[in-house]
N, C-alpha and C positions, 0 to 999 in steps of 0.2 A: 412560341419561338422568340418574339424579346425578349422574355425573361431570361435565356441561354446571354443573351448580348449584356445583358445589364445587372445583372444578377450579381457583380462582385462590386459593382461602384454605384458607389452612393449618390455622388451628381447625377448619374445619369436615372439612376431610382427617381432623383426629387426633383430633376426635369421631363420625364413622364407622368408623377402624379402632376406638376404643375400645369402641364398639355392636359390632363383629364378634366383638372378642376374649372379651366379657362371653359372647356369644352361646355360642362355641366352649367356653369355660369354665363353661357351663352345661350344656352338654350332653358333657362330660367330656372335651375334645380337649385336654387343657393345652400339649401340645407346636404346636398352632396359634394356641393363647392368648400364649403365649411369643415365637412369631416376632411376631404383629401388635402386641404389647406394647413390643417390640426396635421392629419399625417407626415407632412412635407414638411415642418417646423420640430415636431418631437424626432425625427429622421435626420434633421440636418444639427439640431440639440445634443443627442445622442453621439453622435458625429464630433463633436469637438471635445465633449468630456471625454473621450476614452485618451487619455494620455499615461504614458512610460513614467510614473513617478514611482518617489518612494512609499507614499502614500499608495499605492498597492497591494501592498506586502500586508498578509496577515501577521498579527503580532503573536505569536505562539510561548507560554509561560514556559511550556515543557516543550521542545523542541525534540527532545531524545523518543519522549512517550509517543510520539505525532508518529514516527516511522517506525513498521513493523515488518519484518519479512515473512512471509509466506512461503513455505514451498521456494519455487524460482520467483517467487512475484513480489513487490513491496507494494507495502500499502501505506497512503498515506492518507490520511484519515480514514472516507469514505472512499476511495480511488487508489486502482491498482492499476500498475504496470508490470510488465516483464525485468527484470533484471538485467538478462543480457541486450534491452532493446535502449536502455538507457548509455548513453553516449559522453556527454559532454554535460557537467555539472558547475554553474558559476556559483563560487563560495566566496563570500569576504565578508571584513568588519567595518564599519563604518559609525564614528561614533561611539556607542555607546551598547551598539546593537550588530550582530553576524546575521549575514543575509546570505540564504540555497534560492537559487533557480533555476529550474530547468525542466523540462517536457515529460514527464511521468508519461503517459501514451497519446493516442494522436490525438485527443480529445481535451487534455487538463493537462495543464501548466502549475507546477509547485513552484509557488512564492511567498514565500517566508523569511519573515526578522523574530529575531529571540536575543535573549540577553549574553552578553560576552561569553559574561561565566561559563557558558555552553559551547563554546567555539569551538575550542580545542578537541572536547570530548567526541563531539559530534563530528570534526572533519576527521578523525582516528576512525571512531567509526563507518560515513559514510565510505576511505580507503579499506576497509576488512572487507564490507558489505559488497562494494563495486568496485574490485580491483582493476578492471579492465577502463573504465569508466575514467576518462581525460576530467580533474576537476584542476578550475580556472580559479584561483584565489586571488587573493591580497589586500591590501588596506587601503581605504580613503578616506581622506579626511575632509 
């Protein structure tokens, strides 16, 4: 039944193993004090690397080879989605480099940078492919 309560926040994860480990180090366990101490620390580590950069993005030589359609479904790489369940597609160039993001199905997020040269081709095609599909462009520098 905690874990229904704390299951989405991480504080509240690394202030119950930290109540366990106090517990276990009270009552002289220190070698299970030590691992949920290890766990409380790669948890809260974990925790601050996951940031929104650009440094994200996989760097893809072929950008065009990467998307393939199936059927109603695309696939990109190893990971498909429905076609019509694709919504809202952010496209832009930045730099040197065109960057696609957006939620392939409920599971995988496609993020991707490739080289200019591809930009144009690619946003041509991703409109044939998902015409219904709202794509969000433009430049940043």
């Amino acid at each position: 039944m905690l874990w229904v309560l704390i299951k989405d926040s991480i504080p509240a994860k690394a202030l119950v193993l930290i109540a366990l480990a106090v517990i276990f180090w009270f009552f002289g366990l220190t070698s299970l004090f030590t691992i949920v101490l290890i766990i409380v620390v790669e948890l809260l580590i974990s925790r601050t690397s996951h940031n929104t950069d650009l440094n994200e993005f996989i760097y893809s030589k072929d950008i065009m080879a990467l998307f393939v359609v199936e059927n109603s479904q695309l696939r990109v790489g190893m990971e498909k989605g429905n076609l019509d369940k694709i919504k809202h597609i952010n496209l832009w160039q930045e730099d040197q480099h065109g960057f696609v993001d957006f939620m392939l199905n409920t599971h995988f997020r496609v993020r991707y940078k490739f080289s200019m040269q591809q930009y144009q081709a690619f946003r041509q095609w991703i409109q044939q492919v998902l015409p219904d599909s709202q794509i969000i462009d433009g430049f940043k520098s």
